[in-house]
SEDO-399259 format. One line per 8 residues: their letters; for each residue x, y, z of C-alpha. Coordinates in pm, whole numbers, always signed. Example, Ala and Ser with C-alpha at 12.3 -4.5 7.8 and 13.67 -1.06 7.14 Angstrom:
2
AS = +1230 -450 +780; +1367 -106 +714
This chain:
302
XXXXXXXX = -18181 +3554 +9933; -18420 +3464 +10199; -18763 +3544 +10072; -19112 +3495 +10319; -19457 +3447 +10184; -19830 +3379 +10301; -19993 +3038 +10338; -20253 +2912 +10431
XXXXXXXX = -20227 +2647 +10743; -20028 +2302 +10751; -20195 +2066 +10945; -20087 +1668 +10982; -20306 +1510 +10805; -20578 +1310 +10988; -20555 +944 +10781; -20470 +681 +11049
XXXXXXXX = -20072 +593 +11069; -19983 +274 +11133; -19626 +147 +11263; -19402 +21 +10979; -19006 -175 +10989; -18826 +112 +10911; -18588 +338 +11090; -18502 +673 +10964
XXXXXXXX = -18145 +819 +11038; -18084 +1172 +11004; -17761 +1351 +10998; -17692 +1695 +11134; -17423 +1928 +11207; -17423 +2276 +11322; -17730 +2301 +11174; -18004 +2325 +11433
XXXXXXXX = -18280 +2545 +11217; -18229 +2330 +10867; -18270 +2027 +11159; -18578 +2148 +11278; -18777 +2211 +10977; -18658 +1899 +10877; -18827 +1714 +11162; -19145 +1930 +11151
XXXXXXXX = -19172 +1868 +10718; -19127 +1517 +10790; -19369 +1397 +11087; -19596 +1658 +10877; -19592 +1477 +10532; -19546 +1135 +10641; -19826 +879 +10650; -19687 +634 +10855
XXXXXXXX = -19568 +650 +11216; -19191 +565 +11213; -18871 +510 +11432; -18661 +839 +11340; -18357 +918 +11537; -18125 +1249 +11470; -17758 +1167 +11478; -17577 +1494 +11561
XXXXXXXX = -17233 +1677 +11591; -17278 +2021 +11753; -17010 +2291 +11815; -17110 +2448 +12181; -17229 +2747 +12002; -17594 +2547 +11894; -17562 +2380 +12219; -17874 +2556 +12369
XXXXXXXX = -18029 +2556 +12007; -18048 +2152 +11966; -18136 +2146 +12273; -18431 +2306 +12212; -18472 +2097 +11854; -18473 +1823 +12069; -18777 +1968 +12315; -18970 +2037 +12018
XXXXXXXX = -18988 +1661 +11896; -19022 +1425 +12226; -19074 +1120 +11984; -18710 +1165 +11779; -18394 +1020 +11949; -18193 +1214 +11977; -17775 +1097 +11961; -17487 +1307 +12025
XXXXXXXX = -17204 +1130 +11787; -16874 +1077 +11989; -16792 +759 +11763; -16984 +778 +11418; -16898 +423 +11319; -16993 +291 +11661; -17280 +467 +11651; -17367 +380 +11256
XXXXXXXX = -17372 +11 +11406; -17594 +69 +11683; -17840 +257 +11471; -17835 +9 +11161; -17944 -274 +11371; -18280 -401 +11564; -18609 -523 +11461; -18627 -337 +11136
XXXXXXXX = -18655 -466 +10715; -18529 -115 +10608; -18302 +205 +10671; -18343 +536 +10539; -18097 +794 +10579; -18135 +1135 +10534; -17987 +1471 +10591; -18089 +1744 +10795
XXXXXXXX = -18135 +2056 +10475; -18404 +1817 +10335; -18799 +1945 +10367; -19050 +1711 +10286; -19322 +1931 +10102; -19584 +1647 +9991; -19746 +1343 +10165; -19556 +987 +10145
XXXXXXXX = -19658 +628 +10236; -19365 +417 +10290; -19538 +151 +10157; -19410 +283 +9803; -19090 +198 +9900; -19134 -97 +10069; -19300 -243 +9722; -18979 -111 +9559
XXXXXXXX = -18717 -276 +9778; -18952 -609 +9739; -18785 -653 +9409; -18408 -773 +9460; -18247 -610 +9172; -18403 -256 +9353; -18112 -102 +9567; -18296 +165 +9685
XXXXXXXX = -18578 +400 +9699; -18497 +777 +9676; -18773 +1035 +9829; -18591 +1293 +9649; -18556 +1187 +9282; -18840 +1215 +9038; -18969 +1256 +8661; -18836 +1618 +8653
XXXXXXXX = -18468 +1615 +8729; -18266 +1671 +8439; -18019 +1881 +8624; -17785 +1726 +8953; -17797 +2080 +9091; -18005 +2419 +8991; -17743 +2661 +8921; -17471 +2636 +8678
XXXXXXXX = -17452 +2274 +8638; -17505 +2084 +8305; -17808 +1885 +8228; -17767 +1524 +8319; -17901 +1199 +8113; -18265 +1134 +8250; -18257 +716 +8190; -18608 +562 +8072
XXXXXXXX = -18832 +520 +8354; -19018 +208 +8425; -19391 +243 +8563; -19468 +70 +8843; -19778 +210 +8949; -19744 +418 +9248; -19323 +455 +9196; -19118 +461 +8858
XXXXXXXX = -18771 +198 +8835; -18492 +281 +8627; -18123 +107 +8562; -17870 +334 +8719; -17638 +239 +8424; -17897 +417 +8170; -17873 +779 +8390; -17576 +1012 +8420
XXXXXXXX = -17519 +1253 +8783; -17787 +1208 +9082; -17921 +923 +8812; -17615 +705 +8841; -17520 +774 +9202; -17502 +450 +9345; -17508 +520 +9691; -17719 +842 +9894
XXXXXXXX = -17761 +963 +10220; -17986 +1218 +10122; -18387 +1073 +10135; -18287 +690 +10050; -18424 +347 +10167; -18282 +82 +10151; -18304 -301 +10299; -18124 -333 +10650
XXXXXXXX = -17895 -604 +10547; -17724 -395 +10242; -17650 -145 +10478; -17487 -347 +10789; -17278 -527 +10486; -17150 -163 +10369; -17086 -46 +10714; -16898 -361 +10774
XXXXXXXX = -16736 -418 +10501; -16571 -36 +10489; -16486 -32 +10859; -16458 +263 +11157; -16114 +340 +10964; -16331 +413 +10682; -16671 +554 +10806; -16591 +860 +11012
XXXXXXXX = -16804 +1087 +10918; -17155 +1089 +10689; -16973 +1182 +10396; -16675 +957 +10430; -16953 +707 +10424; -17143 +810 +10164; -16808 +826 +9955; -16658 +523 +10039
XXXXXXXX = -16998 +322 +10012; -16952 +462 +9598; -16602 +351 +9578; -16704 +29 +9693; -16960 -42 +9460; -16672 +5 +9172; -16519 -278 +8965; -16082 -308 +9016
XXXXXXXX = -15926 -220 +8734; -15864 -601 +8658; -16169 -742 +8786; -16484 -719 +9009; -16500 -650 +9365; -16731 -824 +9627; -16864 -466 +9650; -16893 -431 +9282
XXXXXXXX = -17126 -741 +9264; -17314 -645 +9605; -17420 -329 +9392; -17463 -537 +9019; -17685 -722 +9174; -17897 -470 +9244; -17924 -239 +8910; -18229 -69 +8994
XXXXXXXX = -18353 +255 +9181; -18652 +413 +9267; -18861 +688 +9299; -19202 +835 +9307; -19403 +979 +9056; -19391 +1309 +9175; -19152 +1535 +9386; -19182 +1469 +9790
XXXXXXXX = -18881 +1588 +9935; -18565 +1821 +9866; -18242 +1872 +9979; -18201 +2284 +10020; -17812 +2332 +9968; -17783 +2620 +10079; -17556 +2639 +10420; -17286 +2375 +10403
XXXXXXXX = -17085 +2247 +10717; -16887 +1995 +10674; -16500 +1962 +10622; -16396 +1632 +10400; -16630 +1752 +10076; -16553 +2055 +9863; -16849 +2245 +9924; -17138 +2321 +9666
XXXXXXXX = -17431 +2581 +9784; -17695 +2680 +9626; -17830 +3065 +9667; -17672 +3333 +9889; -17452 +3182 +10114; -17344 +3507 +10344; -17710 +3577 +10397; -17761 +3202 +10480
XXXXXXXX = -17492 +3165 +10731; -17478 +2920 +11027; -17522 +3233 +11303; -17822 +3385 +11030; -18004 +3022 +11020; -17982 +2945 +11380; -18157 +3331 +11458; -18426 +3166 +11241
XXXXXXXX = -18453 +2911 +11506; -18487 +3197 +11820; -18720 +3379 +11609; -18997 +3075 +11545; -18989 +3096 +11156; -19081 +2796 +10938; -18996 +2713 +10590; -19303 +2755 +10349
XXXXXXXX = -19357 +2419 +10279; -19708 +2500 +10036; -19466 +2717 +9816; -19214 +2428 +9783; -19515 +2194 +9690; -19640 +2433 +9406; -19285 +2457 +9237; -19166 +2204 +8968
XXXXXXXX = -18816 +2161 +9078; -18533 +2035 +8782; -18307 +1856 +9043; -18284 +1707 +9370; -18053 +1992 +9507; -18211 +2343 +9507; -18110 +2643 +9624; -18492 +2810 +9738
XXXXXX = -18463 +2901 +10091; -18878 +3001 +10136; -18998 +3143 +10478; -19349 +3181 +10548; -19464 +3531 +10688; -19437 +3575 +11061
C-alpha cells in the first residue's frame, strides 16, 4: 500500500564535496520513478561528488518518462544498453580505484562518505563494501522469510568487517549489485573472465559472478580463489541505503516483491513520476529496518 506523510525539508547538505576514484553504475529498467528517486536520494545523501552513470533498458512506453529522468539530473550519464556486456566494459574502465553498482529501487535515506569504503577495500582480504547491509539485518527479506545467521562483526571504527563464511543469506552473498563497492580490477577480472555469452543482463551477471566464486566439485576454481582471497565484507555502522522491492521487471529471476504489487505497478509508479511525488526519505531514516530488502513504499504529502 502506498502510504504519504509530512516532512519537514531535505536539503543537500552544505559540507564541501570533494572528487573521489569511484564510478557508480546504476541499473534500470522500466522503471523511470524508482530511477528517479534513486538519483535524487543519492546526490542528496552523498558527501562526495562522484562519477555516476545510469545504464538503462526502456520499453517505448517510459520513453518520454526517462527522458525526463534524464533532464532532471544534467550531471548523470545517461546510457541506453543495446549491448550490456559491451557496455559493462566500457563503464568498468578509466581513471578510477573502485566500482559501485547499484540498482535503481534503492533510496539512500542517511549521509555517506565514501571514504568508509575506500578504508574498507584498503584491506586485501575485503571484497567489498555494501551501503545496504548493517548491524540490524537478521532477515534477507521483510516478509515471510526466515531469519538468517548474523556472523560476528568486526569494529573498525567508522565500518564493521565480517567473514562471509560466518553469515548465512544477504550475509554470505558473495557477489551484489545492489549498493556494493568494490576495487576496479576485481570487477574487469569477473566481467572478463564470464564473457558477453555470460553477462547479458544485470542479473545474469550478478548470478554468474556467484557461480564463479564456487569451488568444482573436485577442486578449486581460479574464481573460487579470486573470491578466497578476499573473505571479508563490509558495511557501516548504521543503515544508509535500501533496496525497496516492491515493483519487479526483469525476466531471467523468479521474482520476489515486497508489499502490494497491483497497487505498485509499472503504469501506477511511472504516474508518480507525472505527478512530482518523492519518496519520504526522513521516514525511511527514522525506521530500524531487519533486512536489506523492504517492502515500505513511503510518499511524502503533496
Amino acid at each position: 500500500m502506498i502510504r504519504s506523510t509530512v516532512t519537514g525539508s531535505e536539503t543537500i547538505s552544505s559540507v564541501p564535496k570533494k572528487k573521489n576514484p569511484v564510478r557508480v553504475i546504476c541499473f534500470s529498467k522500466d522503471r523511470p520513478f524508482q530511477l528517479k528517486e534513486y538519483l535524487r536520494s543519492f546526490l542528496l545523501m552523498s558527501l562526495d561528488d562522484v562519477d555516476l552513470c545510469v545504464l538503462y533498458k526502456k520499453s517505448d512506453r517510459y520513453a518520454s518518462s526517462y527522458e525526463r529522468v534524464e533532464a532532471m539530473f544534467p550531471t548523470v550519464r545517461f546510457v541506453r544498453e543495446t549491448s550490456f556486456y559491451n557496455e559493462m566494459q566500457e563503464l568498468v574502465s578509466g581513471d578510477y580505484n573502485y566500482i559501485q553498482f547499484d540498482v535503481d529501487d534503492s533510496v539512500y535515506y542517511r549521509e555517506f562518505r565514501m571514504k568508509d569504503a575506500f578504508d574498507a577495500l584498503a584491506d586485501p582480504k575485503v571484497l567489498n563494501f555494501q551501503w545496504g547491509m548493517h548491524p540490524r539485518c537478521d532477515h534477507s527479506q521483510t516478509q515471510d522469510w526466515a531469519a538468517i545467521k548474523v556472523p560476528q562483526l568486526e569494529d573498525r571504527g567508522s565500518f564493521f568487517c565480517w567473514s562471509r563464511s560466518d553469515g548465512t543469506g544477504s550475509w554470505s552473498w558473495p557477489f551484489k549489485l545492489t549498493a556494493s563497492v568494490y576495487r576496479i580490477e576485481m570487477c574487469l577480472e569477473i566481467i572478463r573472465s564470464l564473457g558477453p555469452a555470460v553477462i547479458t543482463t544485470p542479473n545474469t551477471f550478478e548470478l554468474e559472478a556467484v557461480r564463479f566464486s564456487m569451488r568444482g566439485r573436485l577442486f578449486a576454481t581460479r574464481g573460487s580463489r579470486l573470491f578466497a582471497a578476499r573473505p571479508l565484507s563490509a558495511c557501516p555502522k548504521v543503515a544508509v541505503s535500501s533496496c525497496i522491492a516492491v515493483n519487479v521487471v526483469q525476466e531471467d529471476c523468479p521474482p520476489r516483491i515486497e508489499g502490494d504489487g497491483i497497487a505498485l505497478g509499472p503504469e501506477r509508479l511511472d504516474s508518480l513520476l507525472a505527478e512530482g511525488r518523492e519518496l519520504d526519505l526522513d521516514y525511511y531514516r527514522n525506521q530500524s529496518f531487519n533486512s536489506s530488502h523492504i517492502g515500505d513504499f513511503v510518499l511524502k504529502r503533496p
